[in-house]
Backbone bond lengths (Angstrom), bond angles and torsions (degrees), N, CA, C in turn:
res aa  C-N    CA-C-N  psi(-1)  N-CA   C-N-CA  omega(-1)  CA-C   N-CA-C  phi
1 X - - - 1.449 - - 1.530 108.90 -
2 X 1.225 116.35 144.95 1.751 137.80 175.65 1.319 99.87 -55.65
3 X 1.196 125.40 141.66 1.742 124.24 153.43 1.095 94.60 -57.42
4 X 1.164 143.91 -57.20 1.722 131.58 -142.05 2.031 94.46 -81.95
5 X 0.953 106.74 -24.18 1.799 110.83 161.96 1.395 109.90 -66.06
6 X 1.022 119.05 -52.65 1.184 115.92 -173.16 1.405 121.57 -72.36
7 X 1.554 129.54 -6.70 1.256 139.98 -143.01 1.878 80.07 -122.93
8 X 1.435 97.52 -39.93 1.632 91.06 -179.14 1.559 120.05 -75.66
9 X 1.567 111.77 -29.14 1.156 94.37 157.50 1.758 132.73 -92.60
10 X 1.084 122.64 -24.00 1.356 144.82 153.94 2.293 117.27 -31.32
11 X 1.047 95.85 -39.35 1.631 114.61 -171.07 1.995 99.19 -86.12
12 X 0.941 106.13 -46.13 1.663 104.48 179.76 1.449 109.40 -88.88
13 X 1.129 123.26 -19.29 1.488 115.34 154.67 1.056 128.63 -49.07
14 X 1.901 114.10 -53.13 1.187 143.35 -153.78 1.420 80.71 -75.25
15 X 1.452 114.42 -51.41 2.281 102.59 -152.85 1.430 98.31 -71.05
16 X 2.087 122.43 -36.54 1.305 106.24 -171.73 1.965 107.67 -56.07
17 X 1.513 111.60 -37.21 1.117 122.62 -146.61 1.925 84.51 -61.55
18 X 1.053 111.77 -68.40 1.630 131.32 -178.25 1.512 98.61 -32.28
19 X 1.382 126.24 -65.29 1.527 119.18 -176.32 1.046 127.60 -53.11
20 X 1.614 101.46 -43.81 1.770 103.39 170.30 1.515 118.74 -58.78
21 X 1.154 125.60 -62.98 1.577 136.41 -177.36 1.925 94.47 -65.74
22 X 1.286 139.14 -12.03 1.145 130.92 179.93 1.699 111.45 -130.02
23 X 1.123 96.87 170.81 1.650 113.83 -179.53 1.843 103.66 -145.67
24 X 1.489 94.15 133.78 1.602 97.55 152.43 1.219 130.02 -99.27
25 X 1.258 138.34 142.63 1.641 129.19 -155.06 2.373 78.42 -132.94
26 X 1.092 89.36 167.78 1.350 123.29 -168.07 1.372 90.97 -111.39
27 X 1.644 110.98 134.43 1.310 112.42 172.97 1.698 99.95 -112.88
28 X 1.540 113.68 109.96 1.875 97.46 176.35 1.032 120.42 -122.22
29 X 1.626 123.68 51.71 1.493 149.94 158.66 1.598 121.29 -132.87
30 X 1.055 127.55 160.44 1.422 149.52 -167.75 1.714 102.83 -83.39
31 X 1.523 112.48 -16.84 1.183 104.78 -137.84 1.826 98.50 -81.47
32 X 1.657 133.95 -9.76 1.020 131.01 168.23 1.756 115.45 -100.55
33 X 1.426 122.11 30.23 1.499 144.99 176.27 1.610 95.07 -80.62
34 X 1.707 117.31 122.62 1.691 110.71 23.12 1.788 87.77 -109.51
35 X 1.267 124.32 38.86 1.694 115.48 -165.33 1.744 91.89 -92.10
36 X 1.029 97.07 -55.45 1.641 117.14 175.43 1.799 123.26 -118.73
37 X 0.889 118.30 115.95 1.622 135.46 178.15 1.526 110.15 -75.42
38 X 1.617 96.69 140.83 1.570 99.85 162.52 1.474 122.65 -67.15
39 X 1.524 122.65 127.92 0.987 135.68 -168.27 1.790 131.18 99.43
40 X 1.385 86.42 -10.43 1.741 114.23 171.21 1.371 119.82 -52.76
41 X 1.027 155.72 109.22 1.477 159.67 176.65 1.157 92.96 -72.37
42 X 1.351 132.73 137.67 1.700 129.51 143.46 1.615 122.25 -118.23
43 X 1.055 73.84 147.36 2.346 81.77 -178.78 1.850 103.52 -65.63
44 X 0.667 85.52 96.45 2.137 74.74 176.37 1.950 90.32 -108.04
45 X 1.465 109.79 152.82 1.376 123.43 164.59 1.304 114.96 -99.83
46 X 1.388 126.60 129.44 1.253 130.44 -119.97 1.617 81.23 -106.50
47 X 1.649 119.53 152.42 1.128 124.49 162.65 1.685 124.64 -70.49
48 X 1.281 119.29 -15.13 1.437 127.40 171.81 1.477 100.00 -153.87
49 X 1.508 94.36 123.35 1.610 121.39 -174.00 1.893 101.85 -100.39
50 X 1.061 83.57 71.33 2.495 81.86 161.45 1.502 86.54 80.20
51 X 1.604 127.44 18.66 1.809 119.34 161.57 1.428 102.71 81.76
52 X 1.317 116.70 12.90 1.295 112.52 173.62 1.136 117.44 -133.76
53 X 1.910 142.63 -17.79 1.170 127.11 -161.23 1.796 94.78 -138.96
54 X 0.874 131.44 98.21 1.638 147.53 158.35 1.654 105.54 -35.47
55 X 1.446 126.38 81.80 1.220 131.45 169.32 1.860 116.70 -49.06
56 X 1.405 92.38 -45.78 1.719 104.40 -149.17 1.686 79.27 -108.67
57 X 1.384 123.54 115.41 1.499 115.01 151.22 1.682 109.78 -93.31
58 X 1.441 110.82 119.66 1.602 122.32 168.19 1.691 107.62 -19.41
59 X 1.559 128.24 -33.51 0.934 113.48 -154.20 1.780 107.23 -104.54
60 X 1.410 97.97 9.62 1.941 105.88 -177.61 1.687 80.64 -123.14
61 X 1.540 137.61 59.26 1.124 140.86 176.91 1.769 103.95 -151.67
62 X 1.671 102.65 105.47 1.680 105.63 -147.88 1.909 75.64 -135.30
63 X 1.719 89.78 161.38 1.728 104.34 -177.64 1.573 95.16 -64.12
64 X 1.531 98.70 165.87 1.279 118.12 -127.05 1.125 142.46 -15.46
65 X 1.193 115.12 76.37 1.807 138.98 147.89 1.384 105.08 -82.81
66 X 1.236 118.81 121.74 1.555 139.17 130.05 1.456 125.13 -13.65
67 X 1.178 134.59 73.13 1.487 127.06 -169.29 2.008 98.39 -111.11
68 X 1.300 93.51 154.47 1.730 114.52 163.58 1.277 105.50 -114.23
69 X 1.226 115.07 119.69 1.989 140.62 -176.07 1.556 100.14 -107.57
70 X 1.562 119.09 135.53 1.274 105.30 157.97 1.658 105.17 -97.38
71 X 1.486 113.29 145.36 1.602 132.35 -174.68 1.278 75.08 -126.24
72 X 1.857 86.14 131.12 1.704 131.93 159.95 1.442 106.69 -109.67
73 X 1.198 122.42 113.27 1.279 129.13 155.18 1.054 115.19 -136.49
74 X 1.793 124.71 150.85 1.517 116.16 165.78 1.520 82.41 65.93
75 X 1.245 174.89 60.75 1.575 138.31 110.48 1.294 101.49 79.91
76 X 2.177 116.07 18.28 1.210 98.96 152.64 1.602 98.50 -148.76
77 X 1.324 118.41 152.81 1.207 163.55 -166.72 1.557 113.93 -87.57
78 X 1.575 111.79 95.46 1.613 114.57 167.80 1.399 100.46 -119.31
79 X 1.362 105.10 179.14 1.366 113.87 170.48 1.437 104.18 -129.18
80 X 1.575 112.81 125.34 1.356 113.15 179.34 1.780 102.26 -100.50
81 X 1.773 113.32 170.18 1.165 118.12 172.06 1.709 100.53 -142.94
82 X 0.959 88.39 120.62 1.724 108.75 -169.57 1.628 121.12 -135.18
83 X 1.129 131.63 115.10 2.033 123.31 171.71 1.454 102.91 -30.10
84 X 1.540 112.14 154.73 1.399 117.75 158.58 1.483 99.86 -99.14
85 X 1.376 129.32 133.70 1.679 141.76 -171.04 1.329 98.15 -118.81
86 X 1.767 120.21 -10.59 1.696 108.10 176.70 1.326 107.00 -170.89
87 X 1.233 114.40 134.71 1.298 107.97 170.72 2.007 123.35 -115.32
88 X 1.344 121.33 117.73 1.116 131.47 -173.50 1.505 122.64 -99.82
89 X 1.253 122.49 143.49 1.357 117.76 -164.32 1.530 88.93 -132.47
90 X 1.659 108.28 134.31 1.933 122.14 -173.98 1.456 99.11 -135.95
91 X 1.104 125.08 114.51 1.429 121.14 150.18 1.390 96.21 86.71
92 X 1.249 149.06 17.13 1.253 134.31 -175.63 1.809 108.30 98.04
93 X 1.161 127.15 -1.11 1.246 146.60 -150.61 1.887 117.84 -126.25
94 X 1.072 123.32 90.57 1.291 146.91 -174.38 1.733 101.07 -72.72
95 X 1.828 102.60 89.70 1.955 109.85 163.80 1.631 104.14 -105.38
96 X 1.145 105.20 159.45 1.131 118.37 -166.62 1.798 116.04 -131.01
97 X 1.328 118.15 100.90 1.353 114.66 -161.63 1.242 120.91 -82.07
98 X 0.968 139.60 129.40 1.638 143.93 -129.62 1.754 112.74 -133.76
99 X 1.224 126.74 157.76 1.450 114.26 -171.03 2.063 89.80 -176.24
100 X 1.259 104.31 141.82 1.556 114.04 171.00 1.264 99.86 -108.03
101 X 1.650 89.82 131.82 1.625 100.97 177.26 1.330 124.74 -30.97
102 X 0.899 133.68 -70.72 1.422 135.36 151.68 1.282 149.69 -11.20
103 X 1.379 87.76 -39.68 1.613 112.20 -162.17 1.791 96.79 -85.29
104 X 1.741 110.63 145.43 1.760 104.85 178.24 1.465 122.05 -67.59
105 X 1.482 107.71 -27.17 1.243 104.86 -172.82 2.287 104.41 -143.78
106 X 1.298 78.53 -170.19 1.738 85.04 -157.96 1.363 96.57 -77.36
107 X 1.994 105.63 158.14 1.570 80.55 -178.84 1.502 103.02 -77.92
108 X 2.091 97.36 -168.57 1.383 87.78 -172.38 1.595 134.48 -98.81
109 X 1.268 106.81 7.50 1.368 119.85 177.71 1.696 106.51 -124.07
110 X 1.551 116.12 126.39 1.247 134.33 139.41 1.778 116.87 -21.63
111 X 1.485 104.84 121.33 1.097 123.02 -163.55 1.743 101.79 -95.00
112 X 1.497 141.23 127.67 0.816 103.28 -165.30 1.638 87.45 -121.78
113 X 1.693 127.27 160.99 1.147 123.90 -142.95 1.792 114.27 -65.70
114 X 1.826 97.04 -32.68 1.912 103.43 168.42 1.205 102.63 -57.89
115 X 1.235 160.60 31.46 1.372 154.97 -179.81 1.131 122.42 -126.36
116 X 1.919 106.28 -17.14 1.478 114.11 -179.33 1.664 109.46 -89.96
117 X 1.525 93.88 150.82 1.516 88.93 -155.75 1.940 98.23 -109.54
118 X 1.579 90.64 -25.99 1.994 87.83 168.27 1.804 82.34 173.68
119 X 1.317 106.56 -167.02 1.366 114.71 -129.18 1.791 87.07 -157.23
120 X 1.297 129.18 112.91 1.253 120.99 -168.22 1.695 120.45 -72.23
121 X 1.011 118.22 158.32 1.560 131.94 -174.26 1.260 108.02 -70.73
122 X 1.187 150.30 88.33 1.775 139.52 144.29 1.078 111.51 -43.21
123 X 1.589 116.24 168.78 1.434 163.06 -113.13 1.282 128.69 121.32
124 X 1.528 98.81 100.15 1.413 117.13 -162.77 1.424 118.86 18.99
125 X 1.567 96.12 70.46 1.127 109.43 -179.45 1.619 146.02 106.59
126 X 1.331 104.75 -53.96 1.065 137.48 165.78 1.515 124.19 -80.24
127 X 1.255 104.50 151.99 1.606 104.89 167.21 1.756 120.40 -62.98
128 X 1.282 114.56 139.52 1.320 98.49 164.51 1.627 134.75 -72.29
129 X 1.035 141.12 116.76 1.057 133.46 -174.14 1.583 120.09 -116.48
130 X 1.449 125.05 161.10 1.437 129.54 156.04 1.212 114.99 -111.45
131 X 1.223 119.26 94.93 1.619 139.71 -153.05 1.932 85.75 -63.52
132 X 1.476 112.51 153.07 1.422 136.86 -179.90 2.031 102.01 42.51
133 X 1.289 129.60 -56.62 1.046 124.89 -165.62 1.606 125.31 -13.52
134 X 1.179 115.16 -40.79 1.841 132.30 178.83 1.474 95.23 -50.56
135 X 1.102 141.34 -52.51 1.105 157.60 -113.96 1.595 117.36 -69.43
136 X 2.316 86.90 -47.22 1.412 95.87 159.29 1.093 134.58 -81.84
137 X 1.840 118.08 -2.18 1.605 117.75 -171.22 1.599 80.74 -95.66
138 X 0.935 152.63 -4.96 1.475 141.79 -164.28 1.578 105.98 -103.55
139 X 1.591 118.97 -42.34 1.803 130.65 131.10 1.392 111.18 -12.03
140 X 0.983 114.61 -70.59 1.831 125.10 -143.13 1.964 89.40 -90.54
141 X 1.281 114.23 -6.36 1.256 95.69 -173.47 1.303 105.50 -134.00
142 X 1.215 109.85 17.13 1.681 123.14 143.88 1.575 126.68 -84.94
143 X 1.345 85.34 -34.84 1.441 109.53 -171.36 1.517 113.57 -71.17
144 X 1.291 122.56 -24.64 1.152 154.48 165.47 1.073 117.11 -78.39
């Protein structure tokens, strides 16, 4: 077989393999600027892969890592992505205190580890991102 055969079948494996075990989340605040931009997609590895396989264990989740939390307020449901700046342990119970680059101060509620939803992808260093792409799902859901 050709490398360039092999690259064609080899490359769509790799992206199904990546989507399943990963998620891109939409960033539609300022509040992780200039690390992450509004409209930025990022690769995060998802804390439950199809209800069966735990990507992210709470306990390989250290200050500053990149995490996605789902926040309940009001009877509705976002997902924020914010650094962890501290991690606190209550009662037997591992929260994790959270802050966007940007932002002056921490947020204001303790994150507690069932809440994390995945944990973003590095590359040398950095988060992975798809710079502007969000931009139109963040459109379509205004628009809406």
């Amino acid at each position: 077989m050709s490398l360039l055969r092999e690259l064609a079948i080899a490359i769509p494996i790799f992206i199904v393999a990546l989507i399943i075990a990963s998620q891109l989340v939409v960033v539609p605040t300022s509040s992780m600027t200039p690390t992450i931009k509004v409209g930025d997609m990022v690769l995060v590895e998802k804390n439950n892969v199809l209800g069966m396989i735990n990507e992210v264990n709470p306990e390989t989740i250290k200050v500053g890592d990149v995490i996605v939390y789902e926040k309940n307020s009001s009877g509705v449901s976002e997902n924020i992505i914010h650094r962890v700046v501290a991690i606190n342990e209550s009662g037997g119970q591992k929260y994790y205190v959270l802050k966007g680059d940007n932002n002056s101060v921490v947020d204001p509620a303790l994150v507690p580890t069932n809440a994390v939803i995945g944990k973003a992808v590095y590359w040398s260093g950095k988060p992975v991102t798809i710079p502007g792409v969000g931009n139109l799902f963040l459109w379509v859901k205004n628009v809406t």
